[in-house]
C-alpha positions, 0 to 999 in steps of 0.5 A, a space after each residue: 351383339 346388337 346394336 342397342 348394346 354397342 350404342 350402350 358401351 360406347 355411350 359408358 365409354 364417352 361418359 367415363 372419358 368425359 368424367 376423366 376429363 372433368 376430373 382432369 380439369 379440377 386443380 387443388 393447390 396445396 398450401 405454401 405451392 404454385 400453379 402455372 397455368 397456359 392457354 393454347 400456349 401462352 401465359 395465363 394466370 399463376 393459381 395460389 393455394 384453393 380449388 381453381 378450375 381450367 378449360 380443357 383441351 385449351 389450358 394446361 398447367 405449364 408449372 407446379 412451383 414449390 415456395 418453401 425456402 430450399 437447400 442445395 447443397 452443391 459439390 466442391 469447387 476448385 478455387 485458385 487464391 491470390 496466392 496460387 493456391 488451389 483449394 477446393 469449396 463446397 457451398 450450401 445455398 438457401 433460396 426461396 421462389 417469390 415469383 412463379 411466373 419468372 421462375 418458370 419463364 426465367 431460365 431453363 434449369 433454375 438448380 444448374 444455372 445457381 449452381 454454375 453462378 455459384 461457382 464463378 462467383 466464388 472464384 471471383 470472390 477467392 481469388 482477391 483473397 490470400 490464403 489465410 484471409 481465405 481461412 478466416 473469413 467466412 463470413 464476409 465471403 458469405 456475405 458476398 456470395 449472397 449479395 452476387 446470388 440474390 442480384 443475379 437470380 432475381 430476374 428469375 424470381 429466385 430469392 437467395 436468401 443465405 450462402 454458406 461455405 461448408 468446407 474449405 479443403 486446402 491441399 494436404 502439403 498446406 494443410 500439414 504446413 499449418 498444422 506445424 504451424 499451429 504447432 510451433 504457434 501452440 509451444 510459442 504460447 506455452 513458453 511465453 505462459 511458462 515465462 510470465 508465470 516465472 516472472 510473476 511468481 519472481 515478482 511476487 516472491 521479491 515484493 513478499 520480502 520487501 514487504 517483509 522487511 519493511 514489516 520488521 522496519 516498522 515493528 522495530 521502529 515501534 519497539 523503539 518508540 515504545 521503548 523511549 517513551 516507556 524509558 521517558 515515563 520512567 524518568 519522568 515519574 523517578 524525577 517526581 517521585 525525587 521532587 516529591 521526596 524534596 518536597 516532604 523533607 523541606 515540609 518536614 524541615 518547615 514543620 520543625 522550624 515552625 513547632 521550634 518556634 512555637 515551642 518557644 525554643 532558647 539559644 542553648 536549644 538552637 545551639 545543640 540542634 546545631 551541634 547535632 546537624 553539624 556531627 551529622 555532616 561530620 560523620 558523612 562522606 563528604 571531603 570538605 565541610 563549609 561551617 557558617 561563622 556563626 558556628 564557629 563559636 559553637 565549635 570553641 565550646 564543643 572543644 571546651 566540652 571534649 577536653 573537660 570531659 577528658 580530664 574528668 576520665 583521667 581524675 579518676 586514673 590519678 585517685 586511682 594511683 
């Protein structure tokens, strides 16, 4: 092989190394990442999303850096509570890098170091906490474990941004325990609802007769009060039809009296309509019968009268013989 030919590969061979390490040194950071980048070792410079370019041989990229918000889901922990009950707790954590340069300085492994802080807080936080407080409030030990994490991850450019316990698994003799429980709460309820239907429905049923009754109460009240009142207009309009009738006959009587006395009646007129008022009473029902004096003589004569008539019956009987 001549020599023209090697100085040509070895002069290919030093362009392609040259191109690779130009290629090399041409960084494109993709949207919502971080580079950092060191010089002969050192802190140098933390490239944003963009095309950025370093000095080869002299800068290296010490990080690539993920800013989205990240979850992690760690493993269950076993938890004492205040009243010695262990159980175990598996937490999710969302955090989110805001600061490259910390995060990569900060701490060697960012996952584990959360994740152990995240064990020890959460049997800091239990273990102040019985049983049943422990059950029912998940938010406020959410809320702690958030406030620990995010004071405790800072230094390292780690924001916490929300912490959520996914399961509590208390041991299966506590959790059958509360199932009975749960149980006997559930048939405590339905005895109670099944009692307060039946007084209910009792109270009920006794205000319906009472309202009846009283409902009877007031129609016959009513009833009554018609009947007085129907019985009250009856008399009323008897005891003016009586006065009505009074009225007409003492009309009838001053309309007699008054043609009498414009027909220009005698004594012996006067007399006989005596003798005819006098033979209606008479002939009534009445036991006692109060002549006035002055009929009296009226009386002699009407005796007067019967007797000649009687012997005027009898003359004939005599001729007769």
């Amino acid at each position: 092989m001549s020599d023209g030919v090697v100085t040509g590969i070895i002069i290919v061979l030093v362009l392609a190394v040259l191109l690779i390490v130009a290629a090399s040194c041409i960084k494109i950071v993709p949207q919502a990442n971080a580079i950092v980048l060191e010089r002969l070792g050192a802190y140098r410079a933390t490239w944003s999303t963009g095309i950025h370019f370093k000095i080869p041989f002299i800068e290296r990229v010490a990080r690539k850096v993920n800013l989205k918000e990240q979850v992690v889901d760690f493993p269950p922990q076993p938890v004492i509570t205040k009243d010695n009950v262990t159980m175990r707790i598996d937490t999710v954590v969302f955090y989110q890098i805001t600061d490259s340069k910390l995060f990569a300085y900060g701490v060697e492994n960012p996952i584990m170091a959360i994740e152990n802080l995240t064990a020890t807080t959460l049997r800091n936080i239990i273990g102040d906490l019985e049983l049943d407080e422990t059950l029912t409030s998940r938010e406020i030990i959410n809320t702690k474990m958030q406030s620990a994490l995010d004071m405790a991850t800072d230094p390292w450019g780690i924001k916490v941004n929300r912490v959520e316990l996914k399961n509590i698994m208390p041991p299966a003799a506590i959790q059958e325990a509360m199932e009975k429980q749960m149980k006997a709460e559930r048939e405590r309820r339905e005895s109670i609802l099944i009692a307060e239907g039946e007084k209910k429905s009792t109270i009920l049923v006794a205000e319906g007769k009472k309202e009846s009754a009283i409902l009877d109460a007031e129609a016959e009240k009513q009833a009554a009060i018609l009947r007085a009142e129907a019985e009250k207009e009856r008399k009323i309009k008897e005891a003016e039809g009586q006065a009505e009738a009074i009225l007409k006959v003492q009309q009838a009587n001053a309309d007699g009296i008054r043609a009498l006395k414009e027909a220009g009646a005698d004594e012996a007129v006067l007399t006989l309509k005596s003798l005819e008022a006098l033979g209606v009473l008479a002939n009534g029902s009445a036991t006692k019968i109060i002549v006035p004096s002055d009929l009296q003589g009226l009386a002699s004569l009407a005796t007067s009268l019967k007797e000649i008539i009687s012997d005027d019956q009898k003359t004939p009987e005599v001729k007769k013989q």
